[in-house]
N, C-alpha and C positions, 0 to 999 in steps of 0.2 A: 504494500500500500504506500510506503514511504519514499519506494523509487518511481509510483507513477505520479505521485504528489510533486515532486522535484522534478520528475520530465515536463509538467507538465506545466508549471513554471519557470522552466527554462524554455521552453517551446512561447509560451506568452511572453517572457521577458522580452526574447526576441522577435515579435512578432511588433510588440509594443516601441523596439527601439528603434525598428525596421522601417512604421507608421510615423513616430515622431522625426527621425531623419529624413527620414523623405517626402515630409512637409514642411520641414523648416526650411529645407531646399528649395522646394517651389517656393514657398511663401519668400526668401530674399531673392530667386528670381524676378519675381511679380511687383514684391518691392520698391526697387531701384527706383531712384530717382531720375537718372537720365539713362539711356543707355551708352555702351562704349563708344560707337560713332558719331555719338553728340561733340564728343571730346576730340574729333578730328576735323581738318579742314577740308572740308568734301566741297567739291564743285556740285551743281543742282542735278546732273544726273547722278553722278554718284549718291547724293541724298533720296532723293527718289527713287533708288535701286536698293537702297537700304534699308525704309521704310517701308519696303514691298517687301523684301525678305524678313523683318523687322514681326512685320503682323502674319505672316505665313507660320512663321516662326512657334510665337506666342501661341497661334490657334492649336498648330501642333504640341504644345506642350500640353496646352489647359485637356486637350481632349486624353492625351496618355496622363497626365497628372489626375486627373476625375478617376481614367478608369484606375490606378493604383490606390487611391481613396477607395473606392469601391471596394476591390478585392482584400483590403484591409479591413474592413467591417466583415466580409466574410470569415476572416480567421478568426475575429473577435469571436462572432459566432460558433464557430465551428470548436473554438476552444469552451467555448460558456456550453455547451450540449452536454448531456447527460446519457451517454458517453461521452465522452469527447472521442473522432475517428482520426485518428493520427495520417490515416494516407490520405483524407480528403485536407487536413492541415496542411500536412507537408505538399500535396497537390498546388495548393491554395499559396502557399512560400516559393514555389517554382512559377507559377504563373505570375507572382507579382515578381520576382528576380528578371523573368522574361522583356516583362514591359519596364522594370528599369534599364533592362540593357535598351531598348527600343528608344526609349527616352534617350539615352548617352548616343546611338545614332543620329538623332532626330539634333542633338546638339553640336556632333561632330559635322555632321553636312550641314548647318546654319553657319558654324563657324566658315568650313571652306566656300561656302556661296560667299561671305561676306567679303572673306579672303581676293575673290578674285572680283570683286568690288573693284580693289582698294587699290591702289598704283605700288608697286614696289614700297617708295619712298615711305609710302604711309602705312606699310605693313607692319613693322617693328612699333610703331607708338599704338597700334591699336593692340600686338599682341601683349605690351609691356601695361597698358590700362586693364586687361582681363586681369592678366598676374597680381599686379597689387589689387584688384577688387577680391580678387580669391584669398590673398595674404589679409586683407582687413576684415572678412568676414570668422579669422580665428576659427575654434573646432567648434562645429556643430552639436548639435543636442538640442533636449526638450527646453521648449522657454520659462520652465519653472527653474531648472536647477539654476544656482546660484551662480554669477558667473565668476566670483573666487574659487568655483570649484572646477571652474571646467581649466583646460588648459591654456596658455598664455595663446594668444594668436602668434601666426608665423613673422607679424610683421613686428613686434616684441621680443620675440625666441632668438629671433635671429635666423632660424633655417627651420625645416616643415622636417620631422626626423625621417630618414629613407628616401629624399628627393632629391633631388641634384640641384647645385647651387642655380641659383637665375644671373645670368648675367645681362 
């Protein structure tokens, strides 16, 4: 009894860290105050090519950001049952791993559309404004935990631990 008690709080724990990570993500996506080619000097088609990609973008996230909301209420569920069925769980943790890799796609090709936007020249200041937005956002977590507990941001640390220096 006391090892399905513990599986099965491990299995919520991560179900739960899985949910709040990957909405605090979205949620400082959605955030932003401006985005990163705001910070560049774009001629009007380049602005116009970016703001095209820009809301293409966004739609693609909000629609895979919903459905991992979703299938995180399903686990919720699927853990609170009486049984609880571990392979429709575990099911239910492959399918939302799916659509977060979908999601990092969905991020990877907005990056390179934006990419070949941009003229050479202005390639390096737009990939050095991700960087530091990534460095000020520090380590993720729920927005209750305190944030003397969570860890120092990268751009505080000095370096992100297992990354390669940015230069």
């Amino acid at each position: 009894m006391k090892h399905h008690i513990r599986t099965l709080g491990i299995i919520f724990s991560v179900a739960l860290n899985v949910a709040f990570v990957g909405s605090y993500a979205y949620q400082m996506l959605t955030r932003r105050p401006t985005f990163a080619y705001e910070e560049m000097r774009l001629d009007d088609d380049q602005r116009a090519r970016m703001i095209s990609s820009r809301d293409r973008f966004i739609g693609s996230i909000d629609r895979v950001g919903n459905s991992i909301i979703g299938l995180h209420f399903d686990v919720i569920d699927a853990i609170a049952a009486d049984p609880p069925d571990r392979k429709v769980i575990q099911a239910k943790l492959d399918e939302i791993r799916a659509r977060q890799q979908s999601m990092q796609q969905v991020v990877v090709g907005h990056l390179l559309e934006d990419k070949g936007i941009l003229r050479p020249d202005q390639r390096q200041r737009f990939f050095t404004v991700l960087k530091q937005r990534i460095r000020s956002q520090g380590m993720p977590g729920p927005p209750w935990l305190p944030r003397d507990r969570k860890k120092q941001p990268a751009s505080q640390s000095g370096s992100v631990p297992g990354a390669a220096p940015v230069r």
